[in-house]
N, C-alpha and C positions, 0 to 999 in steps of 0.2 A: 504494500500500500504506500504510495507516494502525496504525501498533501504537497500541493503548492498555493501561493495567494498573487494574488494580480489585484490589479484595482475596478471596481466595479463602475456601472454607467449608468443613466436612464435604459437602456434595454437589458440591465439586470432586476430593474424592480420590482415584475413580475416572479423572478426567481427567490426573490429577495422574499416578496410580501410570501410565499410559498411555505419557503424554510418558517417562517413567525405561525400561519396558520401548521404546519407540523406540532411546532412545540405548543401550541393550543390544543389541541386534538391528544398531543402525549400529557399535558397537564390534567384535562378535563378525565381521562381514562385512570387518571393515579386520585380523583376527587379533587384537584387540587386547584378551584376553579377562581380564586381571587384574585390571581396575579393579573390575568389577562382575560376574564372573564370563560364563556362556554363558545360563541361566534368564532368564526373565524376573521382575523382579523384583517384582510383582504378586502372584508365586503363592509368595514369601517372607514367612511372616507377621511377621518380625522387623522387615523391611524396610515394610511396610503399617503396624505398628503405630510404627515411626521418625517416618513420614509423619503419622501420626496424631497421635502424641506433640507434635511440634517447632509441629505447627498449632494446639495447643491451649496450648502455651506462648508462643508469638510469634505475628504473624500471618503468612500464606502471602498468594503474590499472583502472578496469573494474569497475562501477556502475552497479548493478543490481535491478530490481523493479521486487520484488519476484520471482526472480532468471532467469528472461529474461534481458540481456546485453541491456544498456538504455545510459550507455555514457563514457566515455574514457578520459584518459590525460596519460601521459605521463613525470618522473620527472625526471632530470638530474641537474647536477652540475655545467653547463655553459648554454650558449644561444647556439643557432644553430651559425654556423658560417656566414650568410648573414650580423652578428650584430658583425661582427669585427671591423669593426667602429668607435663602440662605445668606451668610455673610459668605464674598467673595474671594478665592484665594491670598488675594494680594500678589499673584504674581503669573506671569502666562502659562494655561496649561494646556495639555489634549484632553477629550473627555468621548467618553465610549457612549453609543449608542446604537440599541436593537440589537444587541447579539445574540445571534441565533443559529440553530441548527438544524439542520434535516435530522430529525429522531432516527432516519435509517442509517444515520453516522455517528449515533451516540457511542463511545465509549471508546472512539478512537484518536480522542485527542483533537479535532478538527480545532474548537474552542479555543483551547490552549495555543495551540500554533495561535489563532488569531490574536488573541493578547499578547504574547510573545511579540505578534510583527507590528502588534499596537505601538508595545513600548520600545521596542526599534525604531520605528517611526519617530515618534518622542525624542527621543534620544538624539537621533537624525537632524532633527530640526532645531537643535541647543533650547530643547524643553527639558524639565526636569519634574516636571509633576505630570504626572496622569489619572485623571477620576473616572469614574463609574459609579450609578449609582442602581440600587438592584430594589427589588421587590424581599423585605424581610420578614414576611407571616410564615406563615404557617408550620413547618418544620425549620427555616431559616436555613435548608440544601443551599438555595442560591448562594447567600453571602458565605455561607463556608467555600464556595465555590468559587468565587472570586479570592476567598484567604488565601486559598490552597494553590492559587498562581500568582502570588507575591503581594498582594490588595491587605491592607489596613483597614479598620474600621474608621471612619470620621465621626461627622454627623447623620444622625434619627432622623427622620422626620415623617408626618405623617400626611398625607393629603385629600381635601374633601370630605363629603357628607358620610359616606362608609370607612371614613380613615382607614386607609390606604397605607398601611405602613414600608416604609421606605428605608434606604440606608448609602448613603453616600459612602466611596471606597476608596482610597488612591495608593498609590505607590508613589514612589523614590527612585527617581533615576540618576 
């Protein structure tokens, strides 16, 4: 098995929105339906135009597992703005969004390579901070998930009428 990553386009967004409806379908089968709801999130224009938006500000970048698309993120220079918020780094960072997977490539690492070539990226560009921030209910997998490839905890937060619980992460380059 070969992963490689390339940068992604507007005629990966359909591939893109694909891999998020996967991990919806793999969430919703494990009961675990707060993160991203039970929809697929494809047929969410808010969620399609997120995807859109974050690609046209930063760039997005494809994982492939010998050359079949296996998982996605997404790098820009601020958070979305849901995390206005918060108080502000004080200093320039990269900041990860939509990372996802096609569930028919779970457990081979595609993820990882992508935050790897996140923080390369990072790196690349004489950045020294890089965020992410995750969905932290239910069992808290995700943010261990993000520990477990170098990711610190920062700040909680929580969002909206269903509080939404949330968790900013970053790293040290």
């Amino acid at each position: 098995m070969e992963i490689s990553i390339r940068e992604g386009g507007p005629d990966d967004i359909p591939v893109m929105l694909g891999m998020l409806d996967s991990c919806v379908e793999w969430l919703v089968g494990q009961g675990r339906t707060r993160q991203w709801g039970t929809k697929p999130l494809s047929q969410q224009q808010k969620t399609v135009e997120s995807v859109r938006g974050y690609m046209e500000e930063g760039t997005a970048y494809i994982a492939e597992v010998d050359g079949v698309p296996a998982a996605t993120l997404t790098l820009t220079d601020k958070p979305g703005s849901y995390l206005s918020h918060l108080p502000p780094p004080g200093e320039p960072e990269h900041y990860i969004h939509w990372l996802a997977s096609d569930r028919r490539f779970k457990g081979n690492g595609v993820g990882s390579a992508l935050l790897a070539h996140a923080a390369e990226e990072t790196r690349r560009a004489g950045i020294s901070l890089l965020r992410v921030d995750a969905y932290a209910g239910d069992d808290g997998k995700l943010v261990r998930y993000y520990e477990s490839n170098g990711f610190v905890r920062t700040e909680a937060y929580t969002l909206g009428e269903h509080q939404w619980p949330g968790q900013v992460l970053e790293m040290r380059l």
